[in-house]
C-alpha positions in Angstrom: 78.6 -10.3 11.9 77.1 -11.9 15.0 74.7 -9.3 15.2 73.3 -9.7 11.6 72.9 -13.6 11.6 71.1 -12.9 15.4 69.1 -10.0 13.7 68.1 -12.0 10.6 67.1 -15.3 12.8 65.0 -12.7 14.5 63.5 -11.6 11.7 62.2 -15.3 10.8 61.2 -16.3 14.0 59.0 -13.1 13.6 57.9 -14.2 10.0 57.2 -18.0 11.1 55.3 -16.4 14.3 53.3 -14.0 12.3 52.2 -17.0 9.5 51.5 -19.9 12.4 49.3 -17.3 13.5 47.3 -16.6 10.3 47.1 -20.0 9.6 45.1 -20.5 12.9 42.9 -17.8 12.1 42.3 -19.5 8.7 41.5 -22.6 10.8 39.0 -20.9 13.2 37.3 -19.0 10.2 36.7 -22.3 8.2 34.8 -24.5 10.6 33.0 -21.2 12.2 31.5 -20.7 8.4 31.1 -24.4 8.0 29.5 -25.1 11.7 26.9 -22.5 10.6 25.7 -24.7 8.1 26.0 -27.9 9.3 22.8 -28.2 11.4 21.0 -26.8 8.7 21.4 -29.1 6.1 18.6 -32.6 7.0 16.4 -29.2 7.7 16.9 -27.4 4.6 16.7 -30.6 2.1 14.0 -31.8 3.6 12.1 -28.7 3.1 13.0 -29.1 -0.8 10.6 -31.4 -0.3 13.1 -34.7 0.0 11.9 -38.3 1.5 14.2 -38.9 4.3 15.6 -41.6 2.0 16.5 -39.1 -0.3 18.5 -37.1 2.0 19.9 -39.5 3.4 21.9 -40.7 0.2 22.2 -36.5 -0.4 23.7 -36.1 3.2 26.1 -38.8 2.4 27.7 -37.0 -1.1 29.8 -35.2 0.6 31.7 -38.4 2.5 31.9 -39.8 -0.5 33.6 -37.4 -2.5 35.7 -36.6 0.7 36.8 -40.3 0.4 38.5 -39.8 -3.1 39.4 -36.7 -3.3 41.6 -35.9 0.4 44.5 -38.0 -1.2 44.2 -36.2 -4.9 44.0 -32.8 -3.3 46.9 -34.0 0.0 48.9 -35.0 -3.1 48.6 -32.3 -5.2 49.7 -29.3 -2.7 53.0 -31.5 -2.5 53.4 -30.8 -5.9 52.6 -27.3 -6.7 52.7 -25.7 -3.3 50.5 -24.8 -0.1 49.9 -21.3 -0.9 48.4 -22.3 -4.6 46.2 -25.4 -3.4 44.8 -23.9 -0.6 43.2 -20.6 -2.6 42.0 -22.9 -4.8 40.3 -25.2 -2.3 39.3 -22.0 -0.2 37.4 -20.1 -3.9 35.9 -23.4 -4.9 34.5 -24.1 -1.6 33.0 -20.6 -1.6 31.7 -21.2 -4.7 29.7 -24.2 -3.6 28.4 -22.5 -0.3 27.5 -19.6 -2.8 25.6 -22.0 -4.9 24.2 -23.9 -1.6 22.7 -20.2 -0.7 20.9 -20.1 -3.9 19.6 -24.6 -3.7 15.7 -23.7 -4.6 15.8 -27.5 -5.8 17.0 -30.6 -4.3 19.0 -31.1 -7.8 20.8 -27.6 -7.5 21.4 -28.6 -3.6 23.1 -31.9 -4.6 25.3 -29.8 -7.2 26.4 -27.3 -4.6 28.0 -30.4 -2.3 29.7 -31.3 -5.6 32.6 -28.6 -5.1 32.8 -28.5 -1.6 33.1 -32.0 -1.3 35.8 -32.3 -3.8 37.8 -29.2 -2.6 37.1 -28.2 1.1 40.4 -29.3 1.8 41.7 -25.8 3.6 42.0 -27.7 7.0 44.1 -30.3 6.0 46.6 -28.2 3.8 46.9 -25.9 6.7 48.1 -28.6 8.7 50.4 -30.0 5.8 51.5 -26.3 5.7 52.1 -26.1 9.4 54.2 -29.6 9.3 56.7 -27.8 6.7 57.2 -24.5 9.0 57.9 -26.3 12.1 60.6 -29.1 13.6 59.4 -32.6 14.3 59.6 -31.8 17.7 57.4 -28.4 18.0 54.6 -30.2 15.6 52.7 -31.2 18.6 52.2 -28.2 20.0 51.7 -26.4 16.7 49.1 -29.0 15.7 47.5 -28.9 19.1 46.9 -25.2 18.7 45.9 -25.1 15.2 42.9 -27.6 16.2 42.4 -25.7 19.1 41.4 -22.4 17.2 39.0 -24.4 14.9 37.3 -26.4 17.6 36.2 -22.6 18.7 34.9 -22.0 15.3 32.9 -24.7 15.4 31.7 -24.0 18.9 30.6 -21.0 18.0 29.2 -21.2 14.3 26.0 -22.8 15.1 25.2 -20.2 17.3 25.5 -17.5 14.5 23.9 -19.9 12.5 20.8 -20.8 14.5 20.4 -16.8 15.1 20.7 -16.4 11.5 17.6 -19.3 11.0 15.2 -17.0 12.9 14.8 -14.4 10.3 13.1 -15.4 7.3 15.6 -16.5 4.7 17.7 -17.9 7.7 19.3 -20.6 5.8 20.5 -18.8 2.2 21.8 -16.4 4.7 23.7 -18.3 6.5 25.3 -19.9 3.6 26.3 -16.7 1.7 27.9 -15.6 4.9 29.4 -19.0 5.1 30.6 -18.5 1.3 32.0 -15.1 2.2 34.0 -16.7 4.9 35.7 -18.6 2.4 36.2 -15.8 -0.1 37.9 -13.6 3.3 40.4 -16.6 4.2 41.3 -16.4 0.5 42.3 -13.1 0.5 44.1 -13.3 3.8 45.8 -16.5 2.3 48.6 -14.0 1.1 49.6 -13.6 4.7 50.5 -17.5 5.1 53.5 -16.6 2.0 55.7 -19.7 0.9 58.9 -17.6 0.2 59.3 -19.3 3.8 61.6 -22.6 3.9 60.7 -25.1 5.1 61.1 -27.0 8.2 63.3 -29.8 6.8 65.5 -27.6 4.7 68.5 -26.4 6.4 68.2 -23.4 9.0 71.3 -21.6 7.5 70.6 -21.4 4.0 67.0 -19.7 2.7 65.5 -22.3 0.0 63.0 -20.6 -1.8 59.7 -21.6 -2.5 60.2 -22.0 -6.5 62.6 -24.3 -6.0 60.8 -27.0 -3.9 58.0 -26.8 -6.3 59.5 -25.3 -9.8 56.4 -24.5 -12.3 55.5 -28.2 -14.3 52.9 -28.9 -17.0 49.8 -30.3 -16.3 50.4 -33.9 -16.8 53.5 -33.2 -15.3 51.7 -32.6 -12.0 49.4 -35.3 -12.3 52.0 -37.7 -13.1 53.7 -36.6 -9.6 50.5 -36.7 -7.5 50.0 -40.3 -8.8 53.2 -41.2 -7.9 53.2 -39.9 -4.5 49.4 -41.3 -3.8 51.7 -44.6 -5.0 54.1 -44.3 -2.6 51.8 -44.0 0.4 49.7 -46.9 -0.7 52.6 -48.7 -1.0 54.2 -48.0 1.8 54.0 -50.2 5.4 51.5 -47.6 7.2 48.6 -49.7 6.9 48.8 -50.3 10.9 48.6 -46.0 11.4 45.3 -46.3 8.8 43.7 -49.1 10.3 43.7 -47.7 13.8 42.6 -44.4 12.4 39.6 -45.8 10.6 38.8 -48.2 13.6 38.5 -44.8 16.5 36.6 -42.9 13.7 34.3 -45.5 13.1 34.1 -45.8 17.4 34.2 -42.2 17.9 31.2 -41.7 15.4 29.2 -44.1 16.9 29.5 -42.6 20.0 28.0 -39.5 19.1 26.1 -41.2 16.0 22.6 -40.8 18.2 23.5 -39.4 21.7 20.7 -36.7 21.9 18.1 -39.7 20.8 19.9 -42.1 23.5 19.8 -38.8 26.3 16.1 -39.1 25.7 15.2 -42.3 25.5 17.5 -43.6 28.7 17.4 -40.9 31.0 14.9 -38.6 29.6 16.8 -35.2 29.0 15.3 -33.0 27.1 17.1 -31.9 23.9 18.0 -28.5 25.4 20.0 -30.4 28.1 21.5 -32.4 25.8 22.6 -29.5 23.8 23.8 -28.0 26.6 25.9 -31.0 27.1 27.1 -31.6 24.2 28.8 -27.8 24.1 30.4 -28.3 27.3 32.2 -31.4 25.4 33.1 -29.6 22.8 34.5 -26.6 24.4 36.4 -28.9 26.8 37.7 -30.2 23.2 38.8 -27.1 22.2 40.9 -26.5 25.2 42.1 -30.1 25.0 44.2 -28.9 21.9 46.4 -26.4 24.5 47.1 -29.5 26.3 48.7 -31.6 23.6 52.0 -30.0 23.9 52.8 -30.3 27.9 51.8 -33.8 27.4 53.9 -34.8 24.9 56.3 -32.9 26.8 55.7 -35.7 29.3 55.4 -38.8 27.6 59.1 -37.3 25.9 57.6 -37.1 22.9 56.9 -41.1 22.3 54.0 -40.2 20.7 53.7 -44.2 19.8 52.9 -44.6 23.7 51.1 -41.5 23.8 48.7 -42.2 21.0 48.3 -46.2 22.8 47.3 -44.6 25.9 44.8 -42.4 24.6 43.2 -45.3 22.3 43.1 -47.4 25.7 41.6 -44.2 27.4 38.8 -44.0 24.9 37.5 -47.3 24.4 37.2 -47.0 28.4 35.2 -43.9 27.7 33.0 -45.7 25.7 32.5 -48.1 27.9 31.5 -46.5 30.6 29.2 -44.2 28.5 27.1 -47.7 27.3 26.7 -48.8 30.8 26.3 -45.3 32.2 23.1 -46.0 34.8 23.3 -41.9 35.1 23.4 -38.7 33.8 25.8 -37.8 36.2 28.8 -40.4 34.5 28.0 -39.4 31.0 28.8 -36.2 32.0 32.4 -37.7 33.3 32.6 -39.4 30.6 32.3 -36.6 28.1 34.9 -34.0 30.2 37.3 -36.9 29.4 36.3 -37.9 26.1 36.6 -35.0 24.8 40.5 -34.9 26.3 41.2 -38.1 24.7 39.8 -37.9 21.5 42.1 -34.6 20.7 45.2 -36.2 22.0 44.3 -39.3 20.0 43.9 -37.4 16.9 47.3 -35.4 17.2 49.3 -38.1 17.8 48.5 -40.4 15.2 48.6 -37.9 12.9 52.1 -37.0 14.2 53.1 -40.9 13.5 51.8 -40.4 10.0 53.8 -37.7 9.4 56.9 -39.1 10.9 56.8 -42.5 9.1 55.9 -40.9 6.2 58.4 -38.8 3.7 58.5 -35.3 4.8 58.1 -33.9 1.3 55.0 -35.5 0.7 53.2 -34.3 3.9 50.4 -33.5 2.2 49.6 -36.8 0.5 50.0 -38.7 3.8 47.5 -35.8 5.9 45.1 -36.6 2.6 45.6 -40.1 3.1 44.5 -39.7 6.4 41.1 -37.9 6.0 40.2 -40.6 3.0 40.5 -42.7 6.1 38.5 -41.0 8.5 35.9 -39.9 5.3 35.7 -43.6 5.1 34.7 -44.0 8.8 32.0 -41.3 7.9 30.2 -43.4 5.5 30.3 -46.2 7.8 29.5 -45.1 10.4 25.8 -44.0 10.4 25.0 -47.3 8.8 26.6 -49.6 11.4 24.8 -46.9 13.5 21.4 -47.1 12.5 21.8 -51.3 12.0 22.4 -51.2 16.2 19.9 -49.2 16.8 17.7 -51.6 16.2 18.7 -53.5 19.1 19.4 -51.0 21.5 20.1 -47.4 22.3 23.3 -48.3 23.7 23.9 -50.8 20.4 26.2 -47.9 18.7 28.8 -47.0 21.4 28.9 -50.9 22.5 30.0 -51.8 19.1 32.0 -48.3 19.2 34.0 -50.1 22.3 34.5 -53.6 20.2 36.3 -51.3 17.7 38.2 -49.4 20.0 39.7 -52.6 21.6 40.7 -54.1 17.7 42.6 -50.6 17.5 44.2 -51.4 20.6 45.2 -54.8 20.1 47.0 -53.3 16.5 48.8 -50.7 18.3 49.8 -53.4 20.8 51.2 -56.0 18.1 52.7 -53.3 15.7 54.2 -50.6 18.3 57.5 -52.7 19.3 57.9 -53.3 15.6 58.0 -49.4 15.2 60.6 -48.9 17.7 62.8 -51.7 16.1 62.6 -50.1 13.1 62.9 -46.6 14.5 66.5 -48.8 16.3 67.6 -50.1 13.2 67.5 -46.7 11.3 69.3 -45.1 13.9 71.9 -48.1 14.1 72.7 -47.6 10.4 72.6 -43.6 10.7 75.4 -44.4 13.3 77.5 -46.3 11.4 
C-alpha cells in the first residue's frame, strides 16, 4: 500500500516537473518572438510614412490597452481556467503579429496592436499558472526560473530579428515568424494540462480541474471576473501597487534614454552602448537563478527582501546619475540588473500572498495594469527631464525610488502585525 501512494506521488512530481518545464519554454518562446519585433517598430511606422508625433501616440496604444485589459484578462483565467485563457491570449496575439506582418498602412498597423494589446497576456497567466502548481514556499524559486528563461528570449530575439532586417522584407518577416511563435506555444499549450490540482488543494485528494472552474454562461463569467477585479480594488494592497508603480516608473527612467545619455556624457558610441546594455540583460537573466538561494537567506521574509532590494536600486540609480565614468555605469548595471529581478519577484510574491489564492490571476493582472501604467508615464516624465539634463530621468528615477522606500518602511511593520494577528487567531 506504501508502495502505491510512494509510486503515485512519484508519478506527480514527474507530471508537475514535466509542466513547470513547458511552461518555461512557453515563457522563453514568447519574449524571443516578441523581442524580435520590438526594435522594429519606431522603424517600421515611421517608414509608413508617420510624423514622429504620430508614432509616438501609435507606440503608446499598446500601454494603454495593457493598462485595462491585464486585470480583465488576470480575472478571467480565475474563472474559466489557465489552460483556456492562455490559448486564447496565445491565437489572438498571433493573429495580431499576423496582421502586423501584413501593416502596408499606418491605419492597418495601429489595428494589429489592437489584439495584441488586449490579449498578450501569456506571461502573466503562466505565472498565475505556476502560483497554482507550486507551495508558497517553492514560488520563489519557480518564479525566479520562469523569468529567467524569458529574459533569454529576449536576449536573444533581437538578434534573430536584426538578422532577419537585412534581407529585404526584413520586418513582415520577422513578424510572421513572430506570429508563428505564438501559433507553436499554442499548440504546445496542451502539455501545460489542468487535470493537475492545484497547489492549495489538498496533496492527498486529486481535485480535478472541472471542478475549480465548472463550465458558466457568459454573463456568468463576467459577473465573476467583475467581482473578483472588485475584490482586489477593494482590498488593503494599495501599499504593494504603489511601490510597484513608483520602481517602474524609476526603473523606466533609468533606461528611458541611456544610449542618448552614453553619447552625450561620455561619448560611447551606440555599438558600445549596445554591447552594454546585453551584458545587463544577460546578467538579468541569470539574476532569476539567484532568487531562490536568496530567499533561502533572507528565510523567506520576502517583506525584507523586497525593502532591501528597493533600497539597493534607488542606490543604483544614484550612482548611475552622478557616474563621472564609464567604468561605474558599468558597476552599476552588473548590480542593477541583480536588483531589479529580485525586486520584481518579491513583490510579486507579496501580491500573491496578501491576496486570495484563488484569484491569482486577477491580483498578477492587477499588477501589470500597474506596471502598464508606469509605461505610459514614464516616457513623458522622461522626455519633460530631458530638457534639463541628460541625467534629469534617472535623478527623478532616484526621487521615486526613495517615496517607494519610505512606503515599504511605514507599511512593512503593519504587515507583520497583521501577518501576527492572523496567526494568533489561527492559534486559538
Amino acid at each position: 500500500m506504501n508502495n502505491h501512494k510512494c509510486s503515485t506521488l512519484y508519478q506527480k512530481l514527474r507530471g508537475r516537473t514535466r509542466i513547470l518545464h513547458c511552461i518555461y519554454v512557453v515563457g522563453f518562446m514568447d519574449l524571443f518572438g516578441v523581442s524580435m519585433i520590438i526594435p522594429l517598430l519606431s522603424h517600421h511606422v515611421k517608414a509608413l510614412g508617420a510624423s514622429p508625433t504620430v508614432a509616438g501616440i501609435v507606440g503608446s496604444t499598446y500601454g494603454v490597452l495593457q493598462l485595462f485589459s491585464s486585470t480583465i484578462v488576470g480575472s478571467w483565467s480565475d474563472v474559466v481556467g489557465r489552460r483556456q485563457s492562455l490559448l486564447t491570449c496565445l491565437l489572438l496575439s498571433a493573429f495580431g503579429y499576423a496582421l502586423l506582418g501584413m501593416s502596408t498602412s499606418i491605419s492597418l498597423f495601429v489595428l494589429s496592436r489592437i489584439p495584441v494589446g488586449l490579449f498578450k497576456h501569456s506571461l502573466s497567466i503562466c505565472r498565475a499558472l505556476l502560483s497554482d502548481l507550486v507551495s508558497e514556499a517553492e514560488r520563489p524559486l519557480v518564479m525566479g526560473h520562469f523569468n529567467a528563461a524569458s529574459s533569454v528570449g529576449f536576449i536573444l530575439g533581437p538578434v534573430v530579428g536584426g538578422y532577419l532586417t537585412e534581407h529585404e522584407g526584413g520586418f513582415y518577416t520577422s513578424a510572421f515568424a513572430c506570429a508563428t511563435i505564438f501559433l507553436i506555444n499554442a499548440v504546445s499549450n496542451g502539455c501545460s494540462t489542468e487535470s493537475h490540482a492545484p497547489a492549495w488543494a489538498d496533496p492527498d485528494r486529486e481535485v480535478p480541474r472541472k471542478r475549480a472552474f465548472p463550465p458558466q454562461p457568459a454573463w456568468r463569467q463576467l459577473s465573476s471576473v467583475g467581482s473578483r477585479i472588485r475584490m482586489v480594488a477593494s482590498s488593503d494592497m494599495w501599499d504593494l501597487f504603489l511601490v510597484r508603480l513608483l520602481m517602474a516608473v524609476a526603473i523606466m527612467l533609468y533606461y528611458s534614454n541611456f544610449s542618448l545619455a552614453m553619447e552625450e556624457r561620455f561619448s560611447l558610441k551606440p555599438k558600445i552602448t549596445g554591447y552594454l546594455i546585453s551584458y545587463s540583460s544577460t546578467l538579468g537573466a541569470l539574476a532569476g537563478f539567484l532568487v531562490g538561494p536568496v530567499t533561502q537567506l533572507y528565510g523567506n521574509n520576502m517583506a525584507a527582501l523586497l525593502l532591501h532590494s528597493t533600497l539597493l536600486t534607488c542606490l543604483l540609480i544614484s550612482l548611475y546619475a552622478t557616474a563621472q565614468g564609464v567604468w561605474q555605469v558599468l558597476l552599476t548595471s552588473t548590480f542593477f540588473a541583480i536588483s531589479t529581478t529580485v525586486g520584481r519577484t518579491s513583490i510579486t510574491d507579496l501580491e500573491l500572498r496578501r491576496g486570495a489564492v484563488r484569484a491569482s490571476g486577477t491580483l498578477i493582472g492587477a499588477g501589470q495594469s500597474v506596471t502598464a501604467m508606469g509605461r505610459v508615464l514614464a516616457p513623458l516624465l522622461s522626455g519633460v527631464t530631458q530638457e534639463f539634463s541628460p541625467c534629469g530621468p534617472p535623478s527623478l528615477g532616484v526621487l521615486l525610488a526613495l517615496a517607494a522606500v519610505g512606503v515599504l518602511l511605514v507599511r512593512i511593520p503593519k504587515w507583520n502585525q497583521t501577518g501576527q494577528e492572523k496567526m494568533a487567531t489561527k492559534i486559538a
